[in-house]
Backbone of each chain as ProteinMPNN parsed JSONL, in Angstrom:
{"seq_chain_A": "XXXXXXXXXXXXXXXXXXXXXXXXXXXXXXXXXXXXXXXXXXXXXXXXXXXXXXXXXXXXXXXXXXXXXXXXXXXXXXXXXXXXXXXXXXXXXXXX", "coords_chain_A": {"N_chain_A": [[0.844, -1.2, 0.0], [0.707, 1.946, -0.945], [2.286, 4.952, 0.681], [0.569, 7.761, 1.483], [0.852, 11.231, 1.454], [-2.039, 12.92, 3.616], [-3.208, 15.856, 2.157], [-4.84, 18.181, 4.248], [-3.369, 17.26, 6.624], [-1.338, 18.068, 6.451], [-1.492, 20.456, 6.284], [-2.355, 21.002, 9.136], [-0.202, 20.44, 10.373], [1.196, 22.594, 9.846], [-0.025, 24.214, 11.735], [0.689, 26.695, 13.886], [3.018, 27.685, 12.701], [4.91, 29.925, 10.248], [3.317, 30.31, 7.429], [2.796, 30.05, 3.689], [0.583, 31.589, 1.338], [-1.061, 31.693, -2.093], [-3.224, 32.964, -3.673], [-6.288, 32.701, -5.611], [-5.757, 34.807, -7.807], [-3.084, 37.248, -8.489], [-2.771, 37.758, -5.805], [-0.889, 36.976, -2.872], [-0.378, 36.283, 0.519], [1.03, 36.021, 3.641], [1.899, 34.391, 6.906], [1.45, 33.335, 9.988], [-0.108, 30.373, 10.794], [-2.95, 30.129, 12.684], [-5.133, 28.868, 12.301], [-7.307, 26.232, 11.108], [-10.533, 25.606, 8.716], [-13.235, 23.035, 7.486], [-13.563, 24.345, 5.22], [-11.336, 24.93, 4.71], [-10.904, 27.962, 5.271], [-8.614, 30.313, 6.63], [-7.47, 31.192, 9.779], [-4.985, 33.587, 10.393], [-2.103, 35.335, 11.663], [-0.305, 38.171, 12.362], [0.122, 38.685, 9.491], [0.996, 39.319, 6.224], [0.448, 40.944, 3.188], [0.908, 40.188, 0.118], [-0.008, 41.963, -2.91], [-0.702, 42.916, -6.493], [-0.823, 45.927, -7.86], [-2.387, 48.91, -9.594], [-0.511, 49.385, -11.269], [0.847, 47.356, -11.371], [2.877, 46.756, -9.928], [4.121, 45.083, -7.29], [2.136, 45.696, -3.93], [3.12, 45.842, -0.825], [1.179, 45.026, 1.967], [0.723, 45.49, 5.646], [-0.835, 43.537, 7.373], [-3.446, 44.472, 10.657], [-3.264, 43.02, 13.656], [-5.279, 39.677, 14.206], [-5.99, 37.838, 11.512], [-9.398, 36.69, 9.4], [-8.525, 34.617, 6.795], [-10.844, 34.095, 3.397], [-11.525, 31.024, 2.293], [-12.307, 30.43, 0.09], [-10.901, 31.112, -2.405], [-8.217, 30.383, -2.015], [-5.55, 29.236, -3.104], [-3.264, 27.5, -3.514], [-1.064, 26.67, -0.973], [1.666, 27.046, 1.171], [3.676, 25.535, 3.432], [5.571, 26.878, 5.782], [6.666, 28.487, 4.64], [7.816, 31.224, 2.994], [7.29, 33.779, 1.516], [7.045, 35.568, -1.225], [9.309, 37.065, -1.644], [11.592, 35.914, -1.478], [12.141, 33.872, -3.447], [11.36, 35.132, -5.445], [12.173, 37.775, -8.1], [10.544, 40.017, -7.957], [9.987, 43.682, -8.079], [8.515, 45.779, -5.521], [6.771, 47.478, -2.929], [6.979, 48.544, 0.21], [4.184, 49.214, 2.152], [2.668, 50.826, 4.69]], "CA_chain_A": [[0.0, 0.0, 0.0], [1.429, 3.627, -0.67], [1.99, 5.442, 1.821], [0.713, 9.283, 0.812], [0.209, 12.449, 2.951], [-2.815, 13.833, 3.481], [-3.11, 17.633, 2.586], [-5.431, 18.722, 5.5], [-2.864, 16.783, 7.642], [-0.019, 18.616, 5.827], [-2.357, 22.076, 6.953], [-2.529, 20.869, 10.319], [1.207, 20.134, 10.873], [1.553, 23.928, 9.844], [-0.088, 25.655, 12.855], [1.69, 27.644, 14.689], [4.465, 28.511, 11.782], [4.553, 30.498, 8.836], [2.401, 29.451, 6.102], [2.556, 31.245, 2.435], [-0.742, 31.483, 0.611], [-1.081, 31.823, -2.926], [-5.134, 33.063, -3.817], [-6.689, 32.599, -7.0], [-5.309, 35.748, -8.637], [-1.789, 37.142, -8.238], [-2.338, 38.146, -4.708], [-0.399, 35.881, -1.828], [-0.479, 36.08, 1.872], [2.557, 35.112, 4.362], [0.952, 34.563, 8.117], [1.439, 32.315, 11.218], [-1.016, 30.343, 10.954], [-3.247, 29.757, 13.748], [-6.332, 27.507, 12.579], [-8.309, 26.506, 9.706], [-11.377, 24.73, 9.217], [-13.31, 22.021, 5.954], [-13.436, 24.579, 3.755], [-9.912, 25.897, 4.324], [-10.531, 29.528, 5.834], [-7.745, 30.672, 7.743], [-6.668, 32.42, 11.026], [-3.37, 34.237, 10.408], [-1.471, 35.942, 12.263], [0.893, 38.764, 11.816], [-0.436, 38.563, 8.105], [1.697, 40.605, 5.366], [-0.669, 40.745, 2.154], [1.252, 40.871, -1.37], [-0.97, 42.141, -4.338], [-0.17, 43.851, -6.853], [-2.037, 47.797, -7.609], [-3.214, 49.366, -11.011], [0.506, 49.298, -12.596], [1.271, 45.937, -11.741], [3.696, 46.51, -9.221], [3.628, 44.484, -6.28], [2.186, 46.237, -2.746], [2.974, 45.01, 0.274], [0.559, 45.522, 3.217], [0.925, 44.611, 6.689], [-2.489, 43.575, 8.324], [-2.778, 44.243, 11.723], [-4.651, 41.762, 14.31], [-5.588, 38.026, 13.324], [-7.645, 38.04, 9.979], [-9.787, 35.64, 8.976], [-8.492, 34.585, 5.355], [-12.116, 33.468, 3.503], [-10.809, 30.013, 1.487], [-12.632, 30.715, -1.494], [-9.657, 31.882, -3.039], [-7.312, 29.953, -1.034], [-5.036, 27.966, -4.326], [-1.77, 27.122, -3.072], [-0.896, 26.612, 0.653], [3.067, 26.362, 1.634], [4.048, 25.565, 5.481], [7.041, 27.246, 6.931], [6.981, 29.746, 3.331], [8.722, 32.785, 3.334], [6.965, 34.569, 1.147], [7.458, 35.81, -2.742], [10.673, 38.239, -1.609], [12.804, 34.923, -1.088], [12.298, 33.682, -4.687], [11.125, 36.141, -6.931], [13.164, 38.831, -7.762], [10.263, 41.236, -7.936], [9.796, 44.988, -7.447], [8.176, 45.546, -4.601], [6.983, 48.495, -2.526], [6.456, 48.402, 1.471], [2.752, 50.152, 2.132], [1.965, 50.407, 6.299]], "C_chain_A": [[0.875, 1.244, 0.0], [0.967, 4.257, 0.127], [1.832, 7.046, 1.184], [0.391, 10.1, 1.96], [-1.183, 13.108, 2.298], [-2.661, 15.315, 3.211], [-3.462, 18.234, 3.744], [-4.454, 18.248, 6.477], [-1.527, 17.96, 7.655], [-0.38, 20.346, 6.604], [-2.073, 21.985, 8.447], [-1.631, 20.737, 11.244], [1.411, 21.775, 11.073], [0.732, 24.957, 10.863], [0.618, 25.376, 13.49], [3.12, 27.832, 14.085], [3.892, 28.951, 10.71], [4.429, 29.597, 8.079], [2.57, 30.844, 4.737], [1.24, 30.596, 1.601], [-0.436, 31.817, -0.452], [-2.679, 31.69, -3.454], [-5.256, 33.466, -5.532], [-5.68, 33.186, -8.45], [-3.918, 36.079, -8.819], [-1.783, 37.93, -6.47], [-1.983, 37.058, -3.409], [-0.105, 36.78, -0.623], [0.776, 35.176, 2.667], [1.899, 35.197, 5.656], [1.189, 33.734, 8.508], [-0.065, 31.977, 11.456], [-1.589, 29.519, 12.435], [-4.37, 28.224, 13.876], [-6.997, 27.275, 11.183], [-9.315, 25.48, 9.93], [-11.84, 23.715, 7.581], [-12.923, 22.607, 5.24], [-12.171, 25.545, 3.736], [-10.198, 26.874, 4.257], [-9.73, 29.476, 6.578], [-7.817, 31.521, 8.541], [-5.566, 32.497, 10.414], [-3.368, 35.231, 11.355], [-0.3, 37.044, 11.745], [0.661, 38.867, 10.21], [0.422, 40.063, 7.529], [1.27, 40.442, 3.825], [0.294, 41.53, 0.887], [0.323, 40.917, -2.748], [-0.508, 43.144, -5.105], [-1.253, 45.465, -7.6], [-1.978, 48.004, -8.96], [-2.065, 49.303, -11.962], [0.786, 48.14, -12.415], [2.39, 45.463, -10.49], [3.156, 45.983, -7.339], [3.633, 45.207, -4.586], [2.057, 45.24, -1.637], [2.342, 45.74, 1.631], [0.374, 44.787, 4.379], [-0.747, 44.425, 7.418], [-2.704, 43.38, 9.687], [-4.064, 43.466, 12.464], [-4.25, 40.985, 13.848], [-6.537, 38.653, 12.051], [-8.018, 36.596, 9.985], [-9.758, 35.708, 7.339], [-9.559, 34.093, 4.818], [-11.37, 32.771, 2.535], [-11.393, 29.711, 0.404], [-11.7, 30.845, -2.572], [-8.591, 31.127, -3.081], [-6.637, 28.957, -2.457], [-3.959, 27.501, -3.657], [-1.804, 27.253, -1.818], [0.804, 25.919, 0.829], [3.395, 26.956, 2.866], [5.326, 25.594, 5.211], [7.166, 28.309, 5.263], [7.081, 30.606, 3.807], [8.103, 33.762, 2.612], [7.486, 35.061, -0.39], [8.975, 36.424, -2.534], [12.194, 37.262, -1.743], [13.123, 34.492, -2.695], [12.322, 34.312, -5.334], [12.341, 37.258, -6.814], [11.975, 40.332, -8.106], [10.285, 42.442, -7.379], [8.466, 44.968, -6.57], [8.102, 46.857, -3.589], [6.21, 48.588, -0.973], [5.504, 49.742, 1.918], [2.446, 49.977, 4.0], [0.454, 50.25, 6.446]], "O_chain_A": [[1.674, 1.481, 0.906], [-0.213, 4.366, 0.46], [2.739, 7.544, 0.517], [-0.135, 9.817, 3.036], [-1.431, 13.569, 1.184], [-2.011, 15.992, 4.008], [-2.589, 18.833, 4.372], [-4.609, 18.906, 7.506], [-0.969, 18.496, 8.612], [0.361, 21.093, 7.243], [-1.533, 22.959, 8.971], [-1.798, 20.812, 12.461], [1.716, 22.253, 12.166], [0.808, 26.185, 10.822], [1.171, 24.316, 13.782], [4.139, 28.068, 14.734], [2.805, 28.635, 10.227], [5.002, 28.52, 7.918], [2.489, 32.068, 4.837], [1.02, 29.414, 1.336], [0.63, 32.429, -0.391], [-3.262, 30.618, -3.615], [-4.615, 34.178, -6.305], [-5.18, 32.644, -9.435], [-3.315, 35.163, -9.379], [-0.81, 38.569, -6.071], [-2.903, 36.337, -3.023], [0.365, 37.908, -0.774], [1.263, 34.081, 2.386], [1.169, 36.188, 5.702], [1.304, 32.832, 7.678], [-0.948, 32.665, 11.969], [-0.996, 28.658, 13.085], [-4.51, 27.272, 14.644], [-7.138, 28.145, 10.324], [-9.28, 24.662, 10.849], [-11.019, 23.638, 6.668], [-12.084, 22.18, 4.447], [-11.987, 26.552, 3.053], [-9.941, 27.324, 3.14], [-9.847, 28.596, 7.431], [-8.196, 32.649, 8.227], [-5.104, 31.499, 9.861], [-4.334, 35.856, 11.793], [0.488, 36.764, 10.841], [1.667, 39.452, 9.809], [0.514, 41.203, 7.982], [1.968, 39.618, 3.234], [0.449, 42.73, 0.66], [0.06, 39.942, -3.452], [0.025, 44.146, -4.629], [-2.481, 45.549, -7.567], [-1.414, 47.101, -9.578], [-2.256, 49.197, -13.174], [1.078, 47.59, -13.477], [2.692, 44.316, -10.162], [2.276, 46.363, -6.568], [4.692, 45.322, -3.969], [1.316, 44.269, -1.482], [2.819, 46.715, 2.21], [-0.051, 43.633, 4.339], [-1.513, 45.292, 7.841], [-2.304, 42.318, 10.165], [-5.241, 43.322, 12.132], [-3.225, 40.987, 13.166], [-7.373, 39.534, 11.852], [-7.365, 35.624, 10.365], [-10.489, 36.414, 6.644], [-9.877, 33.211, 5.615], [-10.588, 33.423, 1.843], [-11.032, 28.743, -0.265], [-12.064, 30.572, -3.715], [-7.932, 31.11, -4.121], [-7.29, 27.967, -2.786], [-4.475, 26.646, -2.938], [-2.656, 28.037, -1.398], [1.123, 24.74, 0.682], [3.437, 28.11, 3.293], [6.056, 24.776, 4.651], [8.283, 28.818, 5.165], [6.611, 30.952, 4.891], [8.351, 34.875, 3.077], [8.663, 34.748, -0.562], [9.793, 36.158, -3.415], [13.349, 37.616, -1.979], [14.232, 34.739, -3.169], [13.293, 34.354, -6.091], [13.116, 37.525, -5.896], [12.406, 41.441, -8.42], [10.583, 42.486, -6.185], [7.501, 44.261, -6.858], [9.183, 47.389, -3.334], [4.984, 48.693, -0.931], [5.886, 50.909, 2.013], [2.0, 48.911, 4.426], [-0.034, 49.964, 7.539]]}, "seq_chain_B": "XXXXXXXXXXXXXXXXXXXXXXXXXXXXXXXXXXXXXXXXXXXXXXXXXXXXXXXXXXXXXXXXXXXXXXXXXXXXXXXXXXXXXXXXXXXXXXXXXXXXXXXXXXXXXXXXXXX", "coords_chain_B": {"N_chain_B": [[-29.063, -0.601, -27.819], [-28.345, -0.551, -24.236], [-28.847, 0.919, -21.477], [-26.323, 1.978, -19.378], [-26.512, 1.376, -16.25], [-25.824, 4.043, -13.506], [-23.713, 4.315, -11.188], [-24.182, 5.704, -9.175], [-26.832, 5.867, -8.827], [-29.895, 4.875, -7.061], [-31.011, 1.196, -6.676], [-34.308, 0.704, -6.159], [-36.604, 1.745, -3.717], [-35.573, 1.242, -1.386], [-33.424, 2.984, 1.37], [-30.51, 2.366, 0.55], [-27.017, 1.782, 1.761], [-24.636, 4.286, -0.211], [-22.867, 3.404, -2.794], [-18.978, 2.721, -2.477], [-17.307, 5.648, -3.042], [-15.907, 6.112, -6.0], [-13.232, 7.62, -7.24], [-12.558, 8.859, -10.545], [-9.84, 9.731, -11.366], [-7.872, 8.249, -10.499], [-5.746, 8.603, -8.65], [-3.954, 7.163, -7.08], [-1.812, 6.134, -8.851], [0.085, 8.062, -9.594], [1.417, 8.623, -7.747], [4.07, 9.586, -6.5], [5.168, 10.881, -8.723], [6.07, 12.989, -11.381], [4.179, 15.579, -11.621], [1.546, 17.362, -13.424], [0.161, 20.422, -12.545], [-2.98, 22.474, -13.398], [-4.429, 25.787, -12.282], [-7.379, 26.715, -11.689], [-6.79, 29.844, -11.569], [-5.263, 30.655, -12.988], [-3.224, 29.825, -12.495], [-0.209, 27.354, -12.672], [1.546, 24.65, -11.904], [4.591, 22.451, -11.203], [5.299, 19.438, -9.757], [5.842, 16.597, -7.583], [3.858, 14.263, -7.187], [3.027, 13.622, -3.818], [0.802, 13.059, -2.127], [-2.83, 12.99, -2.194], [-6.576, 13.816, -1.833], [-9.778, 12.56, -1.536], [-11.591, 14.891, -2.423], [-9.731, 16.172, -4.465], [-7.525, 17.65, -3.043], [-3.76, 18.237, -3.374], [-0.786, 17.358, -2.175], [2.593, 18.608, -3.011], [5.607, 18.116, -3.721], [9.172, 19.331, -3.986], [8.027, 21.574, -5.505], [7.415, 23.569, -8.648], [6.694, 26.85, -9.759], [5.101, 27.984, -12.882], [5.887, 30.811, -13.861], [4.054, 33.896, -14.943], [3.769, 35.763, -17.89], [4.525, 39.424, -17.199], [4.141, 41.382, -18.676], [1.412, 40.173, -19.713], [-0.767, 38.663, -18.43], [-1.915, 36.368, -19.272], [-0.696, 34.749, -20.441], [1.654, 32.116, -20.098], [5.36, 31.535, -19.255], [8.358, 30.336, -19.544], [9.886, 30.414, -17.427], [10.449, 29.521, -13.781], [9.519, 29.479, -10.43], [10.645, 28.294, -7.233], [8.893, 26.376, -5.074], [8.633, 24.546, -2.997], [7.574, 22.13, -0.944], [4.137, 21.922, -1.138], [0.567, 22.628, -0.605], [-2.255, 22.26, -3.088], [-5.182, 23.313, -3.255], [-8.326, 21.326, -3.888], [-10.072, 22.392, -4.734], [-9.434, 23.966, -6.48], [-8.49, 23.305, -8.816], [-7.72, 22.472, -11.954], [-6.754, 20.982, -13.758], [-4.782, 18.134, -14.111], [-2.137, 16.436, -14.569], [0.568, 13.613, -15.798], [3.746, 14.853, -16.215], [4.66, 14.393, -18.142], [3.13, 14.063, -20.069], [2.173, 16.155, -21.64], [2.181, 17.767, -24.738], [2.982, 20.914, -27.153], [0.752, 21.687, -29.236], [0.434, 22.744, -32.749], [-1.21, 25.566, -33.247], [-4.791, 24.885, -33.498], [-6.557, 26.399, -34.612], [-6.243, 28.913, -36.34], [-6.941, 30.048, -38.747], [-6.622, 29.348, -42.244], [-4.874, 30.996, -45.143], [-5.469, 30.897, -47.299], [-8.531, 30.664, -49.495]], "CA_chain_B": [[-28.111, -0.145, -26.749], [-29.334, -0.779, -23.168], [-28.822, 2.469, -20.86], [-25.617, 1.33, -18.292], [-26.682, 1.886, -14.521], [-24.466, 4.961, -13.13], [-23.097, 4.08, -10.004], [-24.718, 6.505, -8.011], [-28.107, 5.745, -8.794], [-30.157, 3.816, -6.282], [-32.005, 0.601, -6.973], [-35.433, 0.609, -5.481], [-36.894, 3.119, -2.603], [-34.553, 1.12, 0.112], [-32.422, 3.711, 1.348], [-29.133, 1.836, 0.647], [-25.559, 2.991, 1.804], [-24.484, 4.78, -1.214], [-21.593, 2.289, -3.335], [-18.367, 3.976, -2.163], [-16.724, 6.802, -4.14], [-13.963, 5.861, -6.745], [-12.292, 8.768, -7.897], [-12.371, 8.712, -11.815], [-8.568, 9.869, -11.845], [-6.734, 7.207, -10.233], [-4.501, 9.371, -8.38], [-2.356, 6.273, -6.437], [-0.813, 5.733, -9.748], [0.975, 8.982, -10.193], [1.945, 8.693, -6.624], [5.809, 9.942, -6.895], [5.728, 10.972, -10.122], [5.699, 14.305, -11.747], [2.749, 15.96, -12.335], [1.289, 19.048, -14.087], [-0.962, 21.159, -12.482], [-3.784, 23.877, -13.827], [-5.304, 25.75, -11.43], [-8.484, 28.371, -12.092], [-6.981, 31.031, -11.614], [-4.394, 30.518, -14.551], [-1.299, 29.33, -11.946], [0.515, 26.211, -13.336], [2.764, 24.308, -11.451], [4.848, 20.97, -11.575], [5.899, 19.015, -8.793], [6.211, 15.497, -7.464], [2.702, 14.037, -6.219], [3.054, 13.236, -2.519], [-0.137, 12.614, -1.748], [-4.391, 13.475, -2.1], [-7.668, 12.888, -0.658], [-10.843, 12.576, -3.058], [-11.489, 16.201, -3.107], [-8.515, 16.373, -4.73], [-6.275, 18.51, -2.575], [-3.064, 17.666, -3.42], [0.424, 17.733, -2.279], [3.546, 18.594, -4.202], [6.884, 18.286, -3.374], [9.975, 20.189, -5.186], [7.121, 22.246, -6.647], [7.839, 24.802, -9.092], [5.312, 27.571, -10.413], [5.225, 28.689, -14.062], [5.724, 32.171, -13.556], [3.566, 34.216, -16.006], [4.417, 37.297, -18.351], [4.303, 40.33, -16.438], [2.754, 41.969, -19.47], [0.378, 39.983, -20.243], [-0.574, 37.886, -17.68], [-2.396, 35.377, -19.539], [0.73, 34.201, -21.073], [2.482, 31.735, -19.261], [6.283, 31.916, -19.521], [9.054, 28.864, -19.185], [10.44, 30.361, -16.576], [9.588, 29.337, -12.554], [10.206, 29.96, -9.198], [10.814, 27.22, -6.471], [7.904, 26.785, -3.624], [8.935, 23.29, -2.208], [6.167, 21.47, -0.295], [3.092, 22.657, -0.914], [-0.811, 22.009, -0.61], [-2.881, 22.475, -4.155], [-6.335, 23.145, -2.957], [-8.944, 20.833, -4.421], [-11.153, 23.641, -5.538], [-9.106, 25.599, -7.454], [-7.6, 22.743, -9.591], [-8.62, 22.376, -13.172], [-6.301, 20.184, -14.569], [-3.697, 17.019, -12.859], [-1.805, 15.241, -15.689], [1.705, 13.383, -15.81], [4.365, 16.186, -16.522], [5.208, 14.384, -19.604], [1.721, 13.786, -20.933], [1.36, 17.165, -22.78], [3.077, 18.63, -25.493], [2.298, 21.912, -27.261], [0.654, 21.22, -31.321], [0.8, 23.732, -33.937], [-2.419, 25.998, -32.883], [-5.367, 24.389, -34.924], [-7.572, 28.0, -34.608], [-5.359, 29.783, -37.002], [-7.897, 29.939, -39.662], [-5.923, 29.339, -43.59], [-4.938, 32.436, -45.47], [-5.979, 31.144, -48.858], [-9.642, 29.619, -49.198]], "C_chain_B": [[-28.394, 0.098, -25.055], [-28.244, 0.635, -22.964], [-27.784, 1.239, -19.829], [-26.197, 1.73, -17.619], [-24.971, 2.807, -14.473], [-24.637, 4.386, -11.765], [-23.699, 4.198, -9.105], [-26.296, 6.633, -8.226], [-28.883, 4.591, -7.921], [-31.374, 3.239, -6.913], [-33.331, 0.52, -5.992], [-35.744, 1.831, -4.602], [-36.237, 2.026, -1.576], [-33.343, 2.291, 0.262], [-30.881, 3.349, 1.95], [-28.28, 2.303, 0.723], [-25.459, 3.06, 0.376], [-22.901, 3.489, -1.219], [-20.196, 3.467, -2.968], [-17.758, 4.458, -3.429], [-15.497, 6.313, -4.715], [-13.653, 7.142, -7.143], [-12.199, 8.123, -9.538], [-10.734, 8.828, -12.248], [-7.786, 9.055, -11.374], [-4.997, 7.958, -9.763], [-3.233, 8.303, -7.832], [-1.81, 5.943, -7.97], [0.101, 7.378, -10.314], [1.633, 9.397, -8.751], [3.531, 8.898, -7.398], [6.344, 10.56, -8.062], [5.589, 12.425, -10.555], [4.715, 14.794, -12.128], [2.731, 17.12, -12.649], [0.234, 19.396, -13.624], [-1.713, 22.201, -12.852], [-4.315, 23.962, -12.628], [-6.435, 26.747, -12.04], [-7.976, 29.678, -12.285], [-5.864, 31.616, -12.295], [-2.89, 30.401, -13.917], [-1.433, 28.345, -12.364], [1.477, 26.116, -12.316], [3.227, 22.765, -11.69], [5.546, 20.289, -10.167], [5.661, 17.454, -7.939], [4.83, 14.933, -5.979], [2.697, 12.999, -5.242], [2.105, 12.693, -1.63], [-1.837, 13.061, -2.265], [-5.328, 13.231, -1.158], [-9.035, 13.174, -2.057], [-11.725, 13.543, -2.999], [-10.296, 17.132, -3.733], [-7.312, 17.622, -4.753], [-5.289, 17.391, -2.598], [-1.78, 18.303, -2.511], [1.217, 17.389, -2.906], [4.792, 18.458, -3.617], [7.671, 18.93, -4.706], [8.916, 21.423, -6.528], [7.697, 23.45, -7.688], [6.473, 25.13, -9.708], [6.212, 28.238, -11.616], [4.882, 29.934, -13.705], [4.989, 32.85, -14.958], [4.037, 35.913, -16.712], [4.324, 38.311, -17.674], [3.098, 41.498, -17.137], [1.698, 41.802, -19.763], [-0.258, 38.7, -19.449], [-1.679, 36.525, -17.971], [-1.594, 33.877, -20.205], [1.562, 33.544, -19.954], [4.289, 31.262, -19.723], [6.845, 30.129, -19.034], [9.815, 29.063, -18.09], [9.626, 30.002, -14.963], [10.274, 29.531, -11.581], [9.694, 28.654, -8.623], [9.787, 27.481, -5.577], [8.294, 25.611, -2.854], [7.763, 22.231, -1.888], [5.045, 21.717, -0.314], [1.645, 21.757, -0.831], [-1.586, 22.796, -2.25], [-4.509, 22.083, -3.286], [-7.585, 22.2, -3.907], [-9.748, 21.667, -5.482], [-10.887, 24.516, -6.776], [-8.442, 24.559, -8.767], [-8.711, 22.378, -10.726], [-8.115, 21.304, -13.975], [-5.266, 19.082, -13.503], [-3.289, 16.227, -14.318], [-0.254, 15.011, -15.634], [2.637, 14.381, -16.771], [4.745, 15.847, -17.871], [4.316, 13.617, -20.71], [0.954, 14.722, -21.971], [2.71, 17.446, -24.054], [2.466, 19.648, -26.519], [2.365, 21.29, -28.925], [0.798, 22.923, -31.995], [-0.56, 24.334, -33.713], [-3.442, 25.857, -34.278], [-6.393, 25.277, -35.111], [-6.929, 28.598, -35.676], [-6.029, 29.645, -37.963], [-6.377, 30.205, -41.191], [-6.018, 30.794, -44.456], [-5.597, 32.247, -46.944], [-6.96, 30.05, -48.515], [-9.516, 28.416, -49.502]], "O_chain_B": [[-28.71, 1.259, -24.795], [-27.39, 1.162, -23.677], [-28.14, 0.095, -19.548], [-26.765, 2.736, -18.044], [-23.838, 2.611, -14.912], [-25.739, 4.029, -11.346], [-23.935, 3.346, -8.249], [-26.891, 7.584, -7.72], [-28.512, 3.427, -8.069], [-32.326, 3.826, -7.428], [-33.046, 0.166, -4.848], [-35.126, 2.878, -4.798], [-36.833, 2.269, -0.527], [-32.48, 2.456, -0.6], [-30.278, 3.666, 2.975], [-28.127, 3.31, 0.032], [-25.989, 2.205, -0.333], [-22.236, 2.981, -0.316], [-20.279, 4.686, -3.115], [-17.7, 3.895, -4.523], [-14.403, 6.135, -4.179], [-14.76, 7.565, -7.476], [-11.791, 6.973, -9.7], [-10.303, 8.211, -13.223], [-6.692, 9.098, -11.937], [-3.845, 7.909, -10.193], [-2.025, 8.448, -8.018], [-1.052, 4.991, -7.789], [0.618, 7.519, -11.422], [2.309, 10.421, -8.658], [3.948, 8.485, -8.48], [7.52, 10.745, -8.374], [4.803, 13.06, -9.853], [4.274, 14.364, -13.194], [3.595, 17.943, -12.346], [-0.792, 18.878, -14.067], [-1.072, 23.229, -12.636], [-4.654, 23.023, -11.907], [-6.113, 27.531, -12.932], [-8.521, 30.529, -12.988], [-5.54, 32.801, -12.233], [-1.81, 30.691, -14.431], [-2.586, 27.988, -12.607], [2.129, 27.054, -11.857], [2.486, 21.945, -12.232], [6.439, 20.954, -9.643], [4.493, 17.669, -7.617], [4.774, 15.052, -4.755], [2.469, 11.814, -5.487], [2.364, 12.032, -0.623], [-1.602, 13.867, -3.166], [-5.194, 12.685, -0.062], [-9.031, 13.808, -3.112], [-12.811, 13.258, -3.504], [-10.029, 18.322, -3.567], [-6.635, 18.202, -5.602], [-5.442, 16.232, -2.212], [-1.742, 19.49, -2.185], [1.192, 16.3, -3.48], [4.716, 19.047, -2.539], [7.267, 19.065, -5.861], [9.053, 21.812, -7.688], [8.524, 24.228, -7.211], [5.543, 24.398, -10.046], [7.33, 28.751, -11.588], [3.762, 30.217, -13.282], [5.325, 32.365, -16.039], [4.49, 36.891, -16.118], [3.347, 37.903, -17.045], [2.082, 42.079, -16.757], [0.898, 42.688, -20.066], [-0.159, 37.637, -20.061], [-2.151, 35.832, -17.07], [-1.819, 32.675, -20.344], [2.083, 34.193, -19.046], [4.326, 30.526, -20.709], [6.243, 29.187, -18.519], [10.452, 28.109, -17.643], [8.409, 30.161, -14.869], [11.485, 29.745, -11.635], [8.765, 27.989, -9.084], [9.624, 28.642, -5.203], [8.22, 25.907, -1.661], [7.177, 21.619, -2.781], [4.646, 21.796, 0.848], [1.581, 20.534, -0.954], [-1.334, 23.991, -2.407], [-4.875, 20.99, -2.855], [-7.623, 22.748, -5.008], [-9.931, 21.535, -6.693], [-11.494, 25.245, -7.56], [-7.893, 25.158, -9.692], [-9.911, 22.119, -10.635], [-8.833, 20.72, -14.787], [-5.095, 19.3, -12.304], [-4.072, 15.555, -14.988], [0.404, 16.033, -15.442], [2.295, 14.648, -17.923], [5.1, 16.693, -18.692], [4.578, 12.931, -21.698], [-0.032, 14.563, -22.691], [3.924, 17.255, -23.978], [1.329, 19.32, -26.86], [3.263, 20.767, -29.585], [1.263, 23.954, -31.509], [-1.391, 23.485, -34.038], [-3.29, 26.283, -35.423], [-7.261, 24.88, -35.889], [-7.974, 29.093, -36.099], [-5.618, 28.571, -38.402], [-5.447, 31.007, -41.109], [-6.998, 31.54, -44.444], [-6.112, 33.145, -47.611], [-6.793, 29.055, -47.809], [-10.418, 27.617, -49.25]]}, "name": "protein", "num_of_chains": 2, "seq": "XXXXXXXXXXXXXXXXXXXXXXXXXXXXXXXXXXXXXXXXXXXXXXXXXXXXXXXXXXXXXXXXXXXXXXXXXXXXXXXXXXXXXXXXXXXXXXXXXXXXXXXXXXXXXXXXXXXXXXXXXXXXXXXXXXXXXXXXXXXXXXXXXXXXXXXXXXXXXXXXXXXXXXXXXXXXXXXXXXXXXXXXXXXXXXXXXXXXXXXXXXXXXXXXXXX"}
């Protein structure tokens, strides 16, 4: 029998460390995550929200509090991710 | 041509457990292997299928994402960036096929210049 990992298990390993989101569009999410539930909404924490604004260039906004991410959106999910700044080499402009 | 029975149709008014769920894609056979993912919302990635569940969230290992043109962001480019381990949400996935199951044809839309 193969042995495979669950995803939701793979989710569930990742609370309480950074998680990187990747949502539908080109906007991704970096956040400690705290909890999620079936349909994959998240708690985050500390949440730093990259999207990019009317020219294209990518804003980064810090969100303050927990948010609740709604998992509609939710495409990609990587535990212990750092966030686009580690790989990409995009431009990039820090928004408070 | 008789009509097959679908699966999920119940015989009689007994309300019988439902037959259980196969998955049409037969994911334990691409266990380990490279795969190609579409998702909805026009990300692509490729990476080494680690596991599912039969709403087919997956995981990837060594993943990489097809990064897309900047100009034109419908255009997906050959270049990618590394994500590692990741989860592919069930929901958002449109496509799952062995990484070396596609290859690009000669676009057959291109309507002929002479009638």
């Amino acid at each position: 029998m193969v042995l495979t990992i669950l995803p939701l298990e793979l989710i569930d390993k990742a609370i309480g460390s950074k998680i990187w989101i990747l949502m539908r569009g080109q906007t991704e999410i970096v956040g400690t995550l705290r909890g999620f539930d079936d349909y994959v909404n998240l708690v985050l924490d500390d949440a730093v929200e990259y999207s990019p604004d009317v020219h294209g260039e990518i804003c980064k906004t810090k969100l303050e509090s927990e948010i609740l991410l709604n998992g509609n959106h939710v495409t990609i999910l990587i535990p212990g991710g750092d966030g686009p700044e580690d790989s990409m080499a995009t431009n990039f402009k820090a928004v408070e | 041509m008789s009509k097959e029975k679908t699966p999920y149709k119940s015989s009689g008014t007994s309300a019988s457990a439902p037959p259980k769920k196969e998955s049409i894609l037969e994911l334990n056979r691409l266990v380990d292997a490279k795969v190609h993912v579409k998702c909805l919302g026009g990300r692509e990635v490729v990476g080494t299928l680690k596991g599912y569940d039969e709403l087919v969230n997956l995981v990837l290992d060594d993943t990489e994402e097809y990064l897309r043109d900047p100009d034109d962001l419908s255009k997906i480019t050959e270049t990618t960036r590394k994500l590692g381990l990741v989860v592919v949400r069930g929901t958002q996935v449109s496509l799952v096929s062995p990484q070396d199951g596609m290859e690009e044809i000669a676009n057959p839309f291109i309507a002929a210049d002479q009638d």
